[in-house]
N, C-alpha and C positions, 0 to 999 in steps of 0.2 A: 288840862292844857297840854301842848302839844307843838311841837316847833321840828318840823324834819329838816334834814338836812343832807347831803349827799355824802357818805361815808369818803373821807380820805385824809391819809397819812398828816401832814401837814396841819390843818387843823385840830383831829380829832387824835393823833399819835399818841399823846399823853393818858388817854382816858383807859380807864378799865371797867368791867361791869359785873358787876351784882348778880351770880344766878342761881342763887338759891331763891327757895319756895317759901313766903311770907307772905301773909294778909296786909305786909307794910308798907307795899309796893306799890306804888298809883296804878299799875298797870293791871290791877285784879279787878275783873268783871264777872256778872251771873249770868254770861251767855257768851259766846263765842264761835265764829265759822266752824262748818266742818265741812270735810271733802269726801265724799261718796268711798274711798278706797280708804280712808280711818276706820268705814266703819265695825268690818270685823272685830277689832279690838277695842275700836272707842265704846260698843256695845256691851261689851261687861262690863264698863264702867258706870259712863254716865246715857241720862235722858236725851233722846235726839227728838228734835219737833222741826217743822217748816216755818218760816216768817214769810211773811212779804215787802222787799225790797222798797222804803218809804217812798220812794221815787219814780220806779220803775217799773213797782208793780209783779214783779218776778220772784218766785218762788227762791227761797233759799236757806240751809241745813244751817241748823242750831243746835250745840249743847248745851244742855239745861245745869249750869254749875249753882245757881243759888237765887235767892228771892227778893231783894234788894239791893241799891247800888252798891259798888265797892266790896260786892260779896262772894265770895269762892268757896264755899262751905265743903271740897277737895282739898284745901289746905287746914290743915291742923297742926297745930304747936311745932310748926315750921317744917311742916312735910306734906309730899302728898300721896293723899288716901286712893288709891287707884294703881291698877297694873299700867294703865296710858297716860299722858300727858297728851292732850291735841296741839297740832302745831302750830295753833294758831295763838296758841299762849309760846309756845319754845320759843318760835320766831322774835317775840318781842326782845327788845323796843326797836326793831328792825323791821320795815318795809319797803314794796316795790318804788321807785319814784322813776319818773318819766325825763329824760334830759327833751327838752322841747328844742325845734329849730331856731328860736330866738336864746338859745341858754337857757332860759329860767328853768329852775329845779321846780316838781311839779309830783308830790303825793298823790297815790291816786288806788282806788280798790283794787285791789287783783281782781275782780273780776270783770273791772274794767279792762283789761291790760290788752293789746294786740301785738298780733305777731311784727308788725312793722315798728313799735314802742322801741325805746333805745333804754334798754332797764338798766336800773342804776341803785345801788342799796344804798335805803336810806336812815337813818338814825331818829328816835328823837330827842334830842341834846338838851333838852327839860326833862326826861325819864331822871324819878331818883334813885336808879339801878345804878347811872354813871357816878364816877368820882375818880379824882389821880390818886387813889391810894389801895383801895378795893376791890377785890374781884379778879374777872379774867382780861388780860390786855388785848387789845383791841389787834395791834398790831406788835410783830417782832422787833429788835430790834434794826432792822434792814428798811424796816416801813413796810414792809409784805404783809397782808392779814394772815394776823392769828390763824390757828386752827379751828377755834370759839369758830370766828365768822366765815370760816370756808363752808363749816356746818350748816352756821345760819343759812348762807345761801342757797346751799343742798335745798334745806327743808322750803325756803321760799320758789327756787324752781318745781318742787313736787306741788307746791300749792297753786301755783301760777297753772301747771298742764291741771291739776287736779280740778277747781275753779270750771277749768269749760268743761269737760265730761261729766263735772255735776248740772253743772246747769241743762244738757241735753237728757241728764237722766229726768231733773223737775220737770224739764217741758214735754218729755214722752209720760210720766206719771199725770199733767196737766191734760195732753190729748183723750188720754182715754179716762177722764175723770174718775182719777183712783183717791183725791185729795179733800178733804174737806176740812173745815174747822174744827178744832179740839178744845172741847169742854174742859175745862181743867180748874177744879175748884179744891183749894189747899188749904185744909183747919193748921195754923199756926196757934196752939196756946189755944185760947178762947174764941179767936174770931177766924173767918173761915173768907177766905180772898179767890177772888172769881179775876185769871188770869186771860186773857184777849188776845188776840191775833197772834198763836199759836194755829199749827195746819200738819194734821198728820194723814195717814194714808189709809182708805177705808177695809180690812181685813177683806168684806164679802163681796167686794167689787174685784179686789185685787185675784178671789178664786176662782171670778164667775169669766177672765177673760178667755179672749175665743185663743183658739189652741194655737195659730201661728203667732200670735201677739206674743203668748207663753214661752214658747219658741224664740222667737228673738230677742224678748226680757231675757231669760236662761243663758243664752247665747252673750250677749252683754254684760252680764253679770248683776241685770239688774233685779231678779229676782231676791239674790241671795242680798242685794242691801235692802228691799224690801220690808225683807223679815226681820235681819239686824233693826232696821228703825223701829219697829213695831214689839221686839221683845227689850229694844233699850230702855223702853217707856216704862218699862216696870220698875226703874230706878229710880222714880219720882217717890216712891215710899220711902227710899232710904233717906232724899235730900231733907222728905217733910221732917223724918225723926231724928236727921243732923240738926236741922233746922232750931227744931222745939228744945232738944238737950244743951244748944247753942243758948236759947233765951234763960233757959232756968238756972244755967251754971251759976 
């Protein structure tokens, strides 16, 4: 559950937030965005794969943190296992929201978001990260935001410009049909689960392009996330044997 709300003093003054790393938090999930310029780093980490946007139909970058709901198998006995953190976990329980011509406040995916949008951060004020006793405060005492949420917003404009140059990268990876469907079948314990609509990038297409395509991928930088996605992939052995030492403890 989920309730945003447009961050300001007045209302939300009082509140502080929770940011440390715990499995106790509503807000841990076994997948999350990533932006094309993560992935240098994100790729020693964790699993990167493609979905397809349930609506839209459009390509778009996942990492792979665990294998059922409510699951971060990154977080251990209140830490996490990793040189990165993506930002699409920091940023919580913080998003874009849209102030619409009629006022209504109006959540909405950053990858939604347009240049003419009137962005607005927004909260959401059911997270149980918040509390008046806990954590980092929100704002000082002047009503100014924090330091926390000058951050926050840092990282939400990097995801906001990050957002569209990934999506141009899926839709050039899409034209020249470097993209397919990914097999991915994960023995947990004794039974072995065949994972769906997953889409990764096909290694012998990606070497066979003609040499100016090469050229303007390299040029872009698209080459070099390329390969980041495709050597990330090798960290799906590490989640399987979090995973299995998770069930036995």
């Amino acid at each position: 559950m989920s309730k945003i709300e447009i961050l300001n003093p007045q209302v939300h003054g009082e509140l502080k937030l929770d940011i440390n790393v715990g499995s106790e938090f509503d807000d841990v999930r076994p997948m999350v965005d990533v932006i094309a310029e993560e992935l240098p780093q994100l790729a020693l980490d964790c699993p990167v794969f493609m979905t397809k946007h349930p609506e839209t139909g459009q390509f778009e970058l996942k990492a792979i943190l665990g294998f059922s709901e409510k699951e971060n198998l990154f977080i251990q006995d209140g830490k996490w296992f990793g040189s990165y953190i993506p930002m699409d976990i920091r940023r919580l329980p913080f998003q874009a929201c849209v102030l619409s011509k009629e006022e209504n406040n109006a959540a909405v995916d950053l990858e939604d978001v347009t240049a003419s949008d009137q962005l607005k951060l927004g909260i959401n004020v059911q997270s149980n990260r918040l509390s008046s006793d806990k954590g980092e405060p929100l704002f000082d005492e002047s009503g100014e935001p924090s330091q926390y949420i000058k951050s926050v917003s840092g990282i939400l404009s990097n995801m906001l410009g990050g957002m569209q140059k990934t999506k141009k990268f899926l839709a050039e990876l899409a034209k020249h049909e470097l993209i397919s469907p990914a097999k991915l079948d994960v023995t947990l314990g004794d039974e072995t689960i065949s994972f769906d609509g997953l889409y990764s990038i096909i290694p012998e297409k990606l070497s066979q392009l003609e040499s100016d395509v090469v050229v303007d991928f390299h040029r872009k930088g698209y080459l070099q996330v390329c390969h980041a996605i495709l050597h990330s992939q090798g960290h799906m052995s590490k989640l399987i044997q979090w995973k299995n030492e998770k069930e036995q403890s």
